[in-house]
C-alpha positions as YAML, in Angstrom:
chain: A
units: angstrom
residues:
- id: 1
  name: UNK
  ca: [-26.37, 109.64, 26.69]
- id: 2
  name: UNK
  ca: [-27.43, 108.01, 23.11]
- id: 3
  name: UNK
  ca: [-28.94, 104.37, 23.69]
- id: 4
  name: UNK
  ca: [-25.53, 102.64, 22.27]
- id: 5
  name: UNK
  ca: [-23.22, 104.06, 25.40]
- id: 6
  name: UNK
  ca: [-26.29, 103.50, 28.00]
- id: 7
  name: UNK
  ca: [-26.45, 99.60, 26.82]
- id: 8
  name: UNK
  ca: [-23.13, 99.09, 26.18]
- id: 9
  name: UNK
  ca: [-22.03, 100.61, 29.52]
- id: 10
  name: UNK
  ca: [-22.97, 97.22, 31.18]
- id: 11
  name: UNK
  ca: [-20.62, 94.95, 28.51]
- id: 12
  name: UNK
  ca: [-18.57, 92.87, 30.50]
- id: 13
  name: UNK
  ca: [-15.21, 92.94, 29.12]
- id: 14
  name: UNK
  ca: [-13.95, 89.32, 27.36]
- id: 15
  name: UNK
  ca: [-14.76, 86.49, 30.05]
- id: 16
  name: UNK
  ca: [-13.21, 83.01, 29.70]
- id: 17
  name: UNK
  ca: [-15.50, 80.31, 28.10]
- id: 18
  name: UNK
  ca: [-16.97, 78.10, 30.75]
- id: 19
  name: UNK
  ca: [-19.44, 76.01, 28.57]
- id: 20
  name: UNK
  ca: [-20.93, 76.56, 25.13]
- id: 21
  name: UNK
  ca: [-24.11, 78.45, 23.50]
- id: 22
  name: UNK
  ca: [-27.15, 76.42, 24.02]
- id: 23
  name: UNK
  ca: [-29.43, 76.13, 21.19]
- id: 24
  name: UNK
  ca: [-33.10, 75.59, 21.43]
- id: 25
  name: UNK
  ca: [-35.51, 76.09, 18.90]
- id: 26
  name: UNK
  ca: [-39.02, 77.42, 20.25]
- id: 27
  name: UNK
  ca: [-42.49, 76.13, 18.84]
- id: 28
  name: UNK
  ca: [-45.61, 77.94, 18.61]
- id: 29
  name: UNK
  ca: [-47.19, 76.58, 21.40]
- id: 30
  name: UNK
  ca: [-43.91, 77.04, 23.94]
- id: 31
  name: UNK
  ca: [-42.51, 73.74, 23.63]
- id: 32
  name: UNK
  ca: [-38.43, 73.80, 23.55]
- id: 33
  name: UNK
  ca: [-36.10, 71.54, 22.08]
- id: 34
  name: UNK
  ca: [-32.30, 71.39, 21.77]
- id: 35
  name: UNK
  ca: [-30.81, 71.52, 18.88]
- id: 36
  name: UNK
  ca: [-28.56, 68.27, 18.06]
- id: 37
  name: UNK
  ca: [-25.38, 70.83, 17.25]
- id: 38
  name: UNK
  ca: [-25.13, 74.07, 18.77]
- id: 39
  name: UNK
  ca: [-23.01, 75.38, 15.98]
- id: 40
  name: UNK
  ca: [-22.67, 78.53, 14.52]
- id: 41
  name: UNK
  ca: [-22.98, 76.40, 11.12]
- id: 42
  name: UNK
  ca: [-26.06, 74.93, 12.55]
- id: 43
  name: UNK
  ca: [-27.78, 77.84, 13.36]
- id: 44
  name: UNK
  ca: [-26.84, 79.29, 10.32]
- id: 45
  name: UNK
  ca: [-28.69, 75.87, 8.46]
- id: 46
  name: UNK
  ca: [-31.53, 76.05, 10.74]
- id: 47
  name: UNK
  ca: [-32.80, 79.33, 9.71]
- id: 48
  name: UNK
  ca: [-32.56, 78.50, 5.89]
- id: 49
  name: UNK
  ca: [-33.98, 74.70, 6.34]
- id: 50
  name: UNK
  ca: [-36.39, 74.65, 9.11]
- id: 51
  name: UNK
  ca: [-40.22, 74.85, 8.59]
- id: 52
  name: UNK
  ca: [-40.75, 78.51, 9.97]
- id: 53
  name: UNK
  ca: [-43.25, 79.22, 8.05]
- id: 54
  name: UNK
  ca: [-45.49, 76.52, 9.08]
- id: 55
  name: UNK
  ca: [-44.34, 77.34, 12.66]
- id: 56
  name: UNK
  ca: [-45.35, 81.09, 12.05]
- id: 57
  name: UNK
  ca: [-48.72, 80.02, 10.58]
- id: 58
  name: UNK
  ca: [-49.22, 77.83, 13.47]
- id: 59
  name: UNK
  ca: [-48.72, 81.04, 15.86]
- id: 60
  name: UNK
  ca: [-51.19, 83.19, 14.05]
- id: 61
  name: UNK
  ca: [-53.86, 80.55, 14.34]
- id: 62
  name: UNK
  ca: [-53.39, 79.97, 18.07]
- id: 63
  name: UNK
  ca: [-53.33, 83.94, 18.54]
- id: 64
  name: UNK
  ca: [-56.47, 84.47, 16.18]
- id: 65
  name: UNK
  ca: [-58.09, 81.54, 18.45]
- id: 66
  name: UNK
  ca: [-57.19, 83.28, 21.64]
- id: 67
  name: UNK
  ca: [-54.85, 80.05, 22.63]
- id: 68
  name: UNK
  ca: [-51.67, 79.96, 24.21]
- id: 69
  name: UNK
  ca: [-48.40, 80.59, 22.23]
- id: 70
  name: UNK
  ca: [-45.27, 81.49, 22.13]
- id: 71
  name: UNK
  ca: [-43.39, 83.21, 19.26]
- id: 72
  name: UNK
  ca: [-41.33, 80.38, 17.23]
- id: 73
  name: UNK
  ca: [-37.67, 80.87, 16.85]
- id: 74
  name: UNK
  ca: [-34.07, 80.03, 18.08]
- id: 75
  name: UNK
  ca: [-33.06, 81.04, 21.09]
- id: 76
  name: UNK
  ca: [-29.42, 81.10, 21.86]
- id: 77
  name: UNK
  ca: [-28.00, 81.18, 25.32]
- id: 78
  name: UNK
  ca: [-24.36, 81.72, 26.24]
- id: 79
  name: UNK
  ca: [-23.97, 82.02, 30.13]
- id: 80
  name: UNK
  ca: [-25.78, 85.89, 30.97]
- id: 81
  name: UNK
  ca: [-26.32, 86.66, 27.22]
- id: 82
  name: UNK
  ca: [-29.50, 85.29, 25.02]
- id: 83
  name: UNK
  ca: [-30.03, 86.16, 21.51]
- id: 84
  name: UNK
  ca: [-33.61, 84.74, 20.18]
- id: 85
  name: UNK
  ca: [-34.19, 85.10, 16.35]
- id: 86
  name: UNK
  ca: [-37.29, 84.98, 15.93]
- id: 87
  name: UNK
  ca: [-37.60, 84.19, 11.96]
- id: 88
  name: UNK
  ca: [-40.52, 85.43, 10.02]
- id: 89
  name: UNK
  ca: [-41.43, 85.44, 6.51]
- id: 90
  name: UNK
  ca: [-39.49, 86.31, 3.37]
- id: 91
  name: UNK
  ca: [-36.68, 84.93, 5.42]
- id: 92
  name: UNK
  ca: [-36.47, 87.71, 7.53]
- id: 93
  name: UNK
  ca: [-36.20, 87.61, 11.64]
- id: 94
  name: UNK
  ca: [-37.02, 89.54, 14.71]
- id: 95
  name: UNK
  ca: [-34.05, 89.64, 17.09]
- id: 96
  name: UNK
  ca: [-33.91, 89.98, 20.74]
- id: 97
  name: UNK
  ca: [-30.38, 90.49, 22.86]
- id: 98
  name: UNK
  ca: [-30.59, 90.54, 26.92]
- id: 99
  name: UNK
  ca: [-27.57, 90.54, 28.82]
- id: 100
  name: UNK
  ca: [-27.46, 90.75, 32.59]
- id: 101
  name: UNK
  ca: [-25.95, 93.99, 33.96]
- id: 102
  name: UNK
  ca: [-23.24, 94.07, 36.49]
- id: 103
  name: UNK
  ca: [-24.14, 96.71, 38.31]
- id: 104
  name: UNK
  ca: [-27.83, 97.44, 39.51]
- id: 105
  name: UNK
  ca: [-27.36, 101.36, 39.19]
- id: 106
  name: UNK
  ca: [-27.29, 101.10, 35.42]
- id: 107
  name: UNK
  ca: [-30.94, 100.61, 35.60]
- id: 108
  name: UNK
  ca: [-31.75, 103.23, 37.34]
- id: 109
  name: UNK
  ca: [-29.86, 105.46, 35.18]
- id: 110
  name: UNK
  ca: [-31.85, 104.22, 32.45]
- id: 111
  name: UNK
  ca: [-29.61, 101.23, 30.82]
- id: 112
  name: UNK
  ca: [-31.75, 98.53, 29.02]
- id: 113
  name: UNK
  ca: [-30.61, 94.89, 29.41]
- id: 114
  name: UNK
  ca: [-32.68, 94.14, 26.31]
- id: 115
  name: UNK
  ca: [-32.61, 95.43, 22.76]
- id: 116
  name: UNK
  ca: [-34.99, 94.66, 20.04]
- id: 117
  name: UNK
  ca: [-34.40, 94.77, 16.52]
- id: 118
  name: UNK
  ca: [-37.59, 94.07, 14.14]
- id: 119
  name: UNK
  ca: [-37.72, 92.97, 10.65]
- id: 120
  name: UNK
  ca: [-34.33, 92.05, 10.07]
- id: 121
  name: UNK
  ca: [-33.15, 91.31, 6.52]
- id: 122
  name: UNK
  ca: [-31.58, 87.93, 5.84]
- id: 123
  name: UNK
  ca: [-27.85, 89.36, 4.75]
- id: 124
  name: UNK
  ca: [-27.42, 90.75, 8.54]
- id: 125
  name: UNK
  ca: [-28.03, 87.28, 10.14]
- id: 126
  name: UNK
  ca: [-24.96, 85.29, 9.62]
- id: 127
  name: UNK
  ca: [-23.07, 88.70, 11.75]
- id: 128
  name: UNK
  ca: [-25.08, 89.13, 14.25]
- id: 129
  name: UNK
  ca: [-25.30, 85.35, 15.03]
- id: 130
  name: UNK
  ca: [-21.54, 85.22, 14.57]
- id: 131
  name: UNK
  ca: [-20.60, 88.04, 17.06]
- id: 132
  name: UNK
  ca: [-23.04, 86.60, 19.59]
- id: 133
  name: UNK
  ca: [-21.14, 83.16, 19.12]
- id: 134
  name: UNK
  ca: [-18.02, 84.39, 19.18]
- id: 135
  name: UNK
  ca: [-19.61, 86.75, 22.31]
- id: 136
  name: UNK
  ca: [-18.32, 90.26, 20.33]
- id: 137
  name: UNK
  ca: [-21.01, 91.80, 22.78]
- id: 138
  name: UNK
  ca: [-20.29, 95.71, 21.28]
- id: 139
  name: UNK
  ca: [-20.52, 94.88, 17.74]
- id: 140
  name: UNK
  ca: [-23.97, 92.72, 18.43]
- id: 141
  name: UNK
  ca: [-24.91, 95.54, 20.42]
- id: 142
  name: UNK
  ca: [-24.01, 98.41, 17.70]
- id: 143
  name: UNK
  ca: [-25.59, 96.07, 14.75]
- id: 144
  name: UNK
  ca: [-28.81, 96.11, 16.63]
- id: 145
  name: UNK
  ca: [-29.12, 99.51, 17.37]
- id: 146
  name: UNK
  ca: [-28.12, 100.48, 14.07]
- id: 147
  name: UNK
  ca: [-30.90, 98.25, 12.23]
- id: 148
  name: UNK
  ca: [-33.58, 99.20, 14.71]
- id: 149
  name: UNK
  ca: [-33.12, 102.92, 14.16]
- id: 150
  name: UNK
  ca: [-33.00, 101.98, 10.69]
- id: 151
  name: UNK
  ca: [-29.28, 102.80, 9.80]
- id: 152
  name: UNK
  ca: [-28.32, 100.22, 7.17]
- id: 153
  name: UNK
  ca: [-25.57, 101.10, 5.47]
- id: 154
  name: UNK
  ca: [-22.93, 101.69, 8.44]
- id: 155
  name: UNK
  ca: [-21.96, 98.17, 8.68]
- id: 156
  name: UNK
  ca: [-22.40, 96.66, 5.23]
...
């Protein structure tokens, strides 16, 4: 079973919106705060505007000192599903998807509720943010995989 069909195999099919995605953005040294619009649009200006690179810098130092830290970035939570983008530099980002799985056998038979994808290029972040905003849970899913095994052009 390839790693798209053992992830996907917990989706949850299209559930009716109870609330909104929460928006925090993570500092270096693990404090949270909310953002004031939890927009798509927001996001979307929050990864071009904010000081990440400051926040990144900050993170190395603390690491390199042997301090506490956390890794700086945006984490968005919808309900079960969290997608943190974790933005680095050259305007590029980490992302991390968990989901909680419906059914406890799926991890037994090997079915991840996370998925990393490292080094993302800018021109994929607007979709991926989208789908999880608009909670398109198989095309985040796919997007991921595809980028962290390095297959590029599928989607573009």
């Amino acid at each position: 079973m390839n790693l798209l069909c053992r992830f996907g195999a917990g989706l949850r099919p299209e559930r009716t919106r109870q609330a909104g995605v929460e928006v925090w953005i993570q500092h270096y040294d693990g404090r949270l705060k909310a953002a004031s619009d939890p927009s798509l649009e927001h996001c979307l200006e929050l990864l071009q505007s904010y000081d990440w690179e400051s926040e990144v810098s900050s993170y190395e130092q603390a690491l390199e000192e042997g301090r506490d830290r956390s890794f700086p970035g945006l984490q968005l939570i919808d309900a079960d599903r969290t997608l943190q983008v974790m933005p680095m530099r050259a305007r590029r980002a980490h992302y991390s998807y968990s989901c909680d799985h419906p059914l406890r056998i799926l991890a037994f038979l090997g079915a991840s509720k996370t998925l990393n994808a490292w080094d993302v290029a800018p021109e994929y972040h607007t979709t991926l943010i989208k789908s999880h905003f608009e909670r398109d849970q198989r095309k985040l899913v796919r997007m991921l995989i595809q980028l962290a095994s390095g297959d590029h052009e599928t989607f573009l």
